[in-house]
N, C-alpha and C positions, 0 to 999 in steps of 0.2 A: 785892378778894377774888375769887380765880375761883368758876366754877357751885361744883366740889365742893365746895370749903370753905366757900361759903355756905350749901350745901344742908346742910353738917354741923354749922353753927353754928345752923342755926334748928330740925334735929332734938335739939343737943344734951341741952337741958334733957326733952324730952320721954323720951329716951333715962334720961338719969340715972335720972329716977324710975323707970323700969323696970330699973335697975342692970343695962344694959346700955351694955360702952365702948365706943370705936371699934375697940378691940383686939380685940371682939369681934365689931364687923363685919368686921373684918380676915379673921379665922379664918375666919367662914361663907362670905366671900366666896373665899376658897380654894378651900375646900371645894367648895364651887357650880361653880367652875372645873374641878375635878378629875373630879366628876362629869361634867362636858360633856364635858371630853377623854379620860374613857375611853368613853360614850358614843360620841360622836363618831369614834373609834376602831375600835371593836365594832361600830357600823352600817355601817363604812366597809368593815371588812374582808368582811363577811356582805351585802354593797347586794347584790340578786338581779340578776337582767336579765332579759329577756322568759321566759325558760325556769324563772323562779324560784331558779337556781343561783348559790350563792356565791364572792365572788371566789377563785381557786385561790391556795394559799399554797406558800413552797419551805420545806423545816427543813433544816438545817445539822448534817449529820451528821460527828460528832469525824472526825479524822482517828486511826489508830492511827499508831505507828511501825514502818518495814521490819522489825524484828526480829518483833516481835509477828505479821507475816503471815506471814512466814519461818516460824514458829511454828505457825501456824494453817497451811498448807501443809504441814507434816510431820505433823498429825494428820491428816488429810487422808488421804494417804499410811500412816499407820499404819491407819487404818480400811481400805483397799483390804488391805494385807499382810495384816489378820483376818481380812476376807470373801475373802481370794484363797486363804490358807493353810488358812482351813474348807473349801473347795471341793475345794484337793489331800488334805485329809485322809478327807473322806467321799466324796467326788462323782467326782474326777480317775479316768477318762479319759471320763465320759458329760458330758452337757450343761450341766448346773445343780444346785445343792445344792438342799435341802428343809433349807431353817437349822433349824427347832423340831423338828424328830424327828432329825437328822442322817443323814436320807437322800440318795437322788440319783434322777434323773428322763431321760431320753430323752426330749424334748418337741419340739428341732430336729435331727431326723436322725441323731444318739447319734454326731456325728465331735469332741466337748468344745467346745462354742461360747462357754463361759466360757471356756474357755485361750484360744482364738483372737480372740475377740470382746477380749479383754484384752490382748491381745500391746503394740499400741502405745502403752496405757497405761504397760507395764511398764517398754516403751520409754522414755519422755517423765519417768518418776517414778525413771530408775536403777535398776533394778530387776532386775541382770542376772541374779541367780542363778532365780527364779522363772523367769526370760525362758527360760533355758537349759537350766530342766527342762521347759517347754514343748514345745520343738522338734522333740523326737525324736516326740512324739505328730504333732504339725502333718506333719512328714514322711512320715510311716507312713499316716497314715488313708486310706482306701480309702472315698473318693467315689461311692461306690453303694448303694443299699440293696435291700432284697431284691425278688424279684421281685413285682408288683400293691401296690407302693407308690409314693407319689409324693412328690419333692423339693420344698417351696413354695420358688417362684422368690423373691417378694418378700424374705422374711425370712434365705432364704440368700445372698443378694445382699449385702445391706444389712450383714449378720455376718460371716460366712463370708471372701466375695470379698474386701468390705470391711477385714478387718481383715488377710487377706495380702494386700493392694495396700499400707497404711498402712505395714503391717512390713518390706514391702520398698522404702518410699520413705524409709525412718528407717534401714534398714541395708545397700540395696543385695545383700541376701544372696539369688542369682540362683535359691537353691532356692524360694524364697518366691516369685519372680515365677513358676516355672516350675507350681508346684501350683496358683494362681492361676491362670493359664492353662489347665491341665488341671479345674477345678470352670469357669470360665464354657464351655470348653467340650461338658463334658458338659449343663450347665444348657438352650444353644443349641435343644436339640429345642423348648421353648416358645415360641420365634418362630413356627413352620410354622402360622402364621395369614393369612387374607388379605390382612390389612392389616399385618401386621407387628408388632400386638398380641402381648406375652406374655401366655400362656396361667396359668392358677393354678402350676402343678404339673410337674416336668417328671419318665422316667424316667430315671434314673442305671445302673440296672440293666440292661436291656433293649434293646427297640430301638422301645418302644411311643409313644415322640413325648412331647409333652406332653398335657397333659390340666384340662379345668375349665370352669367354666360359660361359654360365648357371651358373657354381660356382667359386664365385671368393675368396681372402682372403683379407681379414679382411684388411689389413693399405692400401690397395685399396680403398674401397667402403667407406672406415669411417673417411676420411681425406681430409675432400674439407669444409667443416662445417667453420670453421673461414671466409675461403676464400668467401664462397657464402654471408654469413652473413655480414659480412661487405661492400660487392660489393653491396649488396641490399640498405644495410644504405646508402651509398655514391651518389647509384642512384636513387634512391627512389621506384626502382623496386620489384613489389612482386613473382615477378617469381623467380630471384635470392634469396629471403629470402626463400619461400618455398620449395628448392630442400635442403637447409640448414636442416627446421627444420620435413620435412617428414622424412628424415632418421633416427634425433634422436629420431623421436616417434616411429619406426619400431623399435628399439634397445631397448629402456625404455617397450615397450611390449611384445618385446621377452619370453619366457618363456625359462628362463635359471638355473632352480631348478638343472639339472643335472652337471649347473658348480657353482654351488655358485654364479653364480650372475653376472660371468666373461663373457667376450665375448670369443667365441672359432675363431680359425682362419679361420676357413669356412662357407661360408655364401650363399645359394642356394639366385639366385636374382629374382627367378620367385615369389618363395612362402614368401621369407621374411625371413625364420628363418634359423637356426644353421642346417651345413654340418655333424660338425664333432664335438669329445670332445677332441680334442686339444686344449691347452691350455697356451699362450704363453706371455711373454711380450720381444720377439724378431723379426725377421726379418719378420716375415708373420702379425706381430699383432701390433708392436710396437705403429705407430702413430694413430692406434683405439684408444687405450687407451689413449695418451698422449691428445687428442681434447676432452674427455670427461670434464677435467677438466678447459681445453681451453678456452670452447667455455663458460662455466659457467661464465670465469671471464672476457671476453672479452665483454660479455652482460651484466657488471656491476654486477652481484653474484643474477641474478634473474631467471636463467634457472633451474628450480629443477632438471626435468630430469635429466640434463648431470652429477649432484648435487649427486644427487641417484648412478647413475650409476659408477660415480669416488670411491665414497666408498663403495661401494660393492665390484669392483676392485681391490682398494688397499686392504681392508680387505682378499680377498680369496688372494692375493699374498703374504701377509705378514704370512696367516696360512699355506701356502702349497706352494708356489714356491719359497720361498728363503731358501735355506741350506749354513751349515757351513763344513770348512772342516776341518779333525780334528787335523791335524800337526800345520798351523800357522792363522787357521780358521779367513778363509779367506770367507767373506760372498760374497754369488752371487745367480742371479737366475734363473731359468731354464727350461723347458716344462714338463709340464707333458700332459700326453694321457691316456685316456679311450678304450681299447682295448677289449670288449664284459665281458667277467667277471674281467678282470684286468685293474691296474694299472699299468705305466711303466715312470718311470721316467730320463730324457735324462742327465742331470748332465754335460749337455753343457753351455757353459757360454759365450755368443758372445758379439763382441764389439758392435753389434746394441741395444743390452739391455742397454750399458750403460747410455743411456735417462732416465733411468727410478731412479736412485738415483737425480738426477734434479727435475723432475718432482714432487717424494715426498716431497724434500726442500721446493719447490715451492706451493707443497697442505698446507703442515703444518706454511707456512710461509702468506699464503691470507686467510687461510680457520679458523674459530674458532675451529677449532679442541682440542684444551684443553677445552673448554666448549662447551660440547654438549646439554646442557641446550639452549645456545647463541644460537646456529644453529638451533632448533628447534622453538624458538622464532622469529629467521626469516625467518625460512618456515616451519609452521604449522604444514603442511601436508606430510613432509618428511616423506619416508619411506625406511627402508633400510634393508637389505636382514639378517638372523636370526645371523647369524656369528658374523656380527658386533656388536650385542648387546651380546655375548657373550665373545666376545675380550674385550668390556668396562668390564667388571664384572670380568676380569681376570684383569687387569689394578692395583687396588687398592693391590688388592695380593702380587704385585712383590714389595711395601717395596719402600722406598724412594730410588731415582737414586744415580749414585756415589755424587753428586754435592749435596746430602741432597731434591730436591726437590722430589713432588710427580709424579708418572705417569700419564700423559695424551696422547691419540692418537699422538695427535702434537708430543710429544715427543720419542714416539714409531717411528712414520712416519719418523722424524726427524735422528733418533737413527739410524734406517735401513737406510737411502740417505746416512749416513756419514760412515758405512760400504762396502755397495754397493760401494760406491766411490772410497773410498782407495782399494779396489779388483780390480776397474777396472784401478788406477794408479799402481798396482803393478805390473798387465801383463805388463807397460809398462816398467817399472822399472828391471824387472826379465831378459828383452834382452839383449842382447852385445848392438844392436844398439839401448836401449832406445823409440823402435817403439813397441804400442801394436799389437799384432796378432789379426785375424779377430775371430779364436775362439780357446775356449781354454776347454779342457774334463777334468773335475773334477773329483778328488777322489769317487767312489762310495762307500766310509765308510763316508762320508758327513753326518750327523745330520738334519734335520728338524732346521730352524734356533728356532723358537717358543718354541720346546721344549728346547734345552740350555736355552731360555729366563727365561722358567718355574723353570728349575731346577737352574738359575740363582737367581729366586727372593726366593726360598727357605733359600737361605744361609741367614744368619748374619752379620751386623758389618756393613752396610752401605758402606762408602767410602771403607772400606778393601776390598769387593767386587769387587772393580774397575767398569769400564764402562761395558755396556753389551758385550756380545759373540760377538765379530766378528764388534765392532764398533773402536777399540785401532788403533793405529799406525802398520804399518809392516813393519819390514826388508827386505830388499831385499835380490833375492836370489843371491847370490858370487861365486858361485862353476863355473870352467871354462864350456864352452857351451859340450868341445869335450868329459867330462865325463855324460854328457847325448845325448849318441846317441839314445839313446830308445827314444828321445820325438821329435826326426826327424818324419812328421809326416807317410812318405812312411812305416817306422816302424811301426810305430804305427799303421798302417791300416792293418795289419797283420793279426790281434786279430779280426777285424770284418768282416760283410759278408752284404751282399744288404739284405736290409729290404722293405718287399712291401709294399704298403698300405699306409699311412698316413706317414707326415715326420718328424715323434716325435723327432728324433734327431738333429734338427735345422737344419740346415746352410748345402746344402750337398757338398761333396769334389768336385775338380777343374774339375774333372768328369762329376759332375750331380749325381753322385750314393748318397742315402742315405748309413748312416752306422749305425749299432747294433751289439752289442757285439755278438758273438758267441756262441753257447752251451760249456760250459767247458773252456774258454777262461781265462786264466789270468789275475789278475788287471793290469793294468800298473804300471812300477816301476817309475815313480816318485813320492815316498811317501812322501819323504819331500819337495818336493816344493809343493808337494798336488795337480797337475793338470799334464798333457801334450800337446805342442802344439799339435791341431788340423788340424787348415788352417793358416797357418804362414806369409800371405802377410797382408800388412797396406796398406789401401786404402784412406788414407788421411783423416779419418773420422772423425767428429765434435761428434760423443756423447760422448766422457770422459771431453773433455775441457768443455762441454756445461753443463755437471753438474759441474763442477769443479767451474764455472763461478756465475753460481744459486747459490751453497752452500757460497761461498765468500760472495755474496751480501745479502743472509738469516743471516749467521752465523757471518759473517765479521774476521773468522780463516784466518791466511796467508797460514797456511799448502797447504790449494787451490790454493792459487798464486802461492807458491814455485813447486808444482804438476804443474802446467801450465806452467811455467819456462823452469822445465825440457825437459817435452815433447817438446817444441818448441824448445828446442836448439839442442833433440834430428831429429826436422823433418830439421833444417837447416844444421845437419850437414850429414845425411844420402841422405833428399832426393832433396836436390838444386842441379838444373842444370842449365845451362849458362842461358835458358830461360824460365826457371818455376821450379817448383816441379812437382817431378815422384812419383808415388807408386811405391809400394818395395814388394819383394818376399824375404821369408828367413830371417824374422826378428830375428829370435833365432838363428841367425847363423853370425861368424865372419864375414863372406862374403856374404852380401847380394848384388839381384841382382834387378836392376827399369825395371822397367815397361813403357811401353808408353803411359801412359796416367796421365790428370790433369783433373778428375769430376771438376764440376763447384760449387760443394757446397764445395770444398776446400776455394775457397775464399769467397761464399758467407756464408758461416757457421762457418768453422773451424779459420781461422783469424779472421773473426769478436768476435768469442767470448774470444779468447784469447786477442784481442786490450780491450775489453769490462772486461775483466779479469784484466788487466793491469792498467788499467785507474783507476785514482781516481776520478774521476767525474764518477758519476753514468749517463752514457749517455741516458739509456732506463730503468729506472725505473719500478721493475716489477710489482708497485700495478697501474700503471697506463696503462703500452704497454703489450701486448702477443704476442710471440714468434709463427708464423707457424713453421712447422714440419723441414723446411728451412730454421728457424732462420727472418725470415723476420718478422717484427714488426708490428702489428695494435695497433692503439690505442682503450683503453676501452672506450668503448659507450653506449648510454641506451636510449631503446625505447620511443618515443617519447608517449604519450597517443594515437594520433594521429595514431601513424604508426602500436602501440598493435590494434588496432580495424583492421585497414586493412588488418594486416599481422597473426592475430590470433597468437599472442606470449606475453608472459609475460613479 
């Protein structure tokens, strides 16, 4: 007889008298099993690692079928026709509608920035009859305004130029190129700086130049680059190409040893160089950085400079500005300031950042970035700031990804946009109403994202590791809104006090005040959602769909669709009014309240990319069109030989 059946025949008799069988050890010892292995399951999926964080998990989002987005694409489309046809009803020929009173507003220069800012939407969605009652305004308007008024460069740029460059590179219709030409250059008076800095403001009117403070920030002065550039190609003008590439050579010469390589958000326009060591890829900075890699691929990948300057960039962001937070680590990224012997880090996390999960999609998806061999072979003479060559050399360290292959930049850059992403679909996810808030203050027990990465590639076991820190899927948060009153933001502003100087903490309150924690202040209690709102209205904003959109078309994951889905059913159901959409005040809250107003990058931005989301035709092709800061499209182009000698450009 073996061990167990000996051992069962001399428990037998004792077992009987306790009328218990074997049948029913059988059962318990199941049981006992089943226990283990969900156990063992559950500790397996949650084992922490030095950082205390849980293994990252993927979900598996349904696929729909092509009809059903076809579907979802023409509602899409039907919302632009509401908010476009409220606008010709109340608003057409000034700027913008006032959706909840149905009025209308002059906010940028009263030349209809909603018709204009919308043209190559109309374009792209079929939309010829709108397109065509457009035109005769677009033709007509007289680019001046009266006299001791000034034109803001940045915003007209970005709209204005922006959206007749796109109109004219979708219909060739040479009127378009020619008013184009005639707004940049009127605008031109705001170079006549030392340095070649745009000025705030320029006259249109007059003969009085440009006009504006001495020190401007950063996604001003460093976001016309696409625009002049291709205005120059179209016209064959070298004064438009040179206001393009004087700045980027101002910026590639900068000496930026004291940021790594990053642009800081202030920028003196007399002398050229850096204000301050702020350091941000948000509301003061954002589309600096986004043109750097722009303008490379819009000039067909021959611009080193801009080349140079994108990975340096990404590099000091990927080692110092993204952290993770340590409840449901949840990756985001933030400012950091240099403040005379210190550092201080804001742990802010704004919906303006969310550009920048896109933007790496889009680096690691044109750029060779898993072979930096390749990229060196096509420019020689690359050089790039010390950091980066020491992120490569950490690379091979971290051990093959969950999916078995090996690490490469691309896949790092990659790794991060698909993090980033889903953090910034969570804030939207995390509301009653489904709308992200403008910002949102992170846990300060947050992590350095690089180092989880580090103590990530330490571990064993490949796949058992799962995907990196802060790239997995996230649940949303459940808990009713009324047991977080603490993240009401008047609450929450309790704990802080006006900070002078520099405005390291992003975004400031409805006030104008900066905020800084307090000497001896509290953390805020929402530990487990790991943030609390900050500024709680939604301004209709295109950067979470607009990565949502990039990652889709890099990655071809639906998770991005179905993330885009939501969001749009959450803007139709919150903020449609009989004649457009409103912003919202109080998105963390049952009862939110609109606002009167419809920005005109609602429809020229935020609907187009979600139609562009939706659509199975890839209507704008990212290794061929680039995106302005406005979603407005050029096509990539390449110097002629001809036009390199005259225009001294590569």
């Amino acid at each position: 007889m073996n061990l167990f059946g000996d051992l069962v025949f001399k428990l037998s008799p004792s077992l009987y008298r306790k009328r218990i069988s074997i049948r029913h050890l059988g059962v318990i010892f199941v049981f006992s099993l089943s226990l283990y292995t969900l156990y063992y399951n559950y500790h397996h999926r949650f084992e922490a690692d030095i950082f205390g964080l849980p293994r990252e998990e993927f979900i598996e989002h349904p696929a729909e079928t092509p009809e059903i987005w076809a579907a979802r694409a023409q509602l899409v489309k039907e919302a632009f026709l509401h908010a476009y046809h409220g606008y010709e009803r109340y608003a057409f020929p000034r700027d913008e509608l006032l959706p909840v009173s149905n009025e209308s507003i002059d906010n940028f220069n009263g030349w209809g920035v909603t018709a204009v800012d919308s043209l190559d939407t109309m374009l792209l969605m079929d939309l010829k009859e709108e397109y065509n009652r457009a035109l005769p305004m677009v033709r007509q308007t007289n680019f001046s305004l009266p006299d001791n008024t000034r034109v803001p460069f940045f915003e007209t740029t970005i709209r204005y130029l922006g959206g007749l460059l796109a109109a004219y590179a979708i219909t060739k219709d040479d009127t378009l190129r020619d008013r184009a030409d005639a707004l940049g250059t009127l605008l031109s008076p705001v170079f006549d700086t030392p340095s070649g800095f745009p000025l705030f403001g320029a006259d249109t009117f007059g003969s009085d130049g440009g006009s504006g403070p001495s020190i401007a920030v950063l996604a001003e002065i460093a976001s016309f680059q696409l625009e002049y550039a291709y205005l120059g190609k179209i016209t064959g003008k070298k004064e438009h190409v040179n206001r393009a590439t004087k700045v980027s050579n101002i910026f590639s010469k900068a000496d930026l040893r004291q940021t790594g390589g990053m642009y800081p958000t202030r920028w003196d326009l007399y002398s050229g160089t850096p204000a301050n060591l702020h350091l941000s890829a948000g509301a003061l900075a954002d589309s600096g950085h986004e043109y750097t890699l722009k303008q490379y691929l819009l000039t067909a990948k021959k611009d080193l400079a801009n080349l140079e300057m994108y990975i340096d960039f990404t590099t000091h962001i990927l080692l110092n500005n993204l952290f993770l937070s340590p409840t449901r680590q949840l990756l985001y990224v933030t400012d950091i300031a240099q403040f005379k012997a210190s550092t201080r880090v804001s742990h802010a996390f704004e919906h303006l950042s969310c550009f920048l999960p896109g933007l790496l999609a889009l680096g690691a998806h044109t750029l060779p970035l898993n072979n930096i061999s390749a990229l060196n072979a096509l420019h020689p003479a690359l050089k790039v700031h010390e950091d980066t060559g020491a992120l490569l050399k950490l690379l091979p360290q971290l051990g093959p990804s969950h999916d078995g292959t090996p690490f490469t930049l691309a896949s790092l850059h990659l790794a991060a946009a698909q993090g980033l992403a889903e953090s910034c679909y969570v804030a939207y996810a995390d509301q009653p109403t489904g709308l992200g808030p403008e910002t949102i203050q992170m846990s300060r027990e947050s992590a350095p994202w690089m180092d989880t990465v580090r103590a990530w590639g330490k571990k064993s076991g490949g796949d058992s590791r799962g995907p990196l820190p802060g790239t997995g899927d996230k649940p949303h948060w459940i808990e009713p809104v009324k047991a977080h009153a603490h993240d009401d933001v008047d609450e929450y502003e309790d704990d802080y006090e006006d900070e002078g100087g520099d405005e390291f903490w992003g975004a400031p309150d409805a006030s104008g005040r900066v905020l800084a924690p307090k000497k001896g202040a509290k953390p805020p209690r929402g530990k487990k959602r790991d943030y609390v709102v900050r500024n709680a209205d939604y301004y209709l904003r295109p950067e979470t769909v607009e990565s949502l959109y990039i990652l889709y078309r890099v990655t071809g994951d639906v998770r991005w669709r179905q993330h885009g889905w939501a969001i749009f059913q959450a803007i139709e159901r919150i903020t449609k009014m009989p004649a457009g959409y409103a912003t919202v005040k109080g998105v963390n809250t049952h009862k939110p309240r609109l606002s009167d107003s419809m920005p005109s990058y609602f429809l020229a931005e935020t609907l187009k990319y979600l139609y562009l989301l939706f659509k199975d035709e890839d209507l704008v092709p990212l290794d061929q069109w680039v995106f302005n800061t406005e979603a407005h499209p050029f096509p990539v182009f390449e110097w002629t030989a001809a036009e390199k000698a005259a225009y001294g450009v590569s």
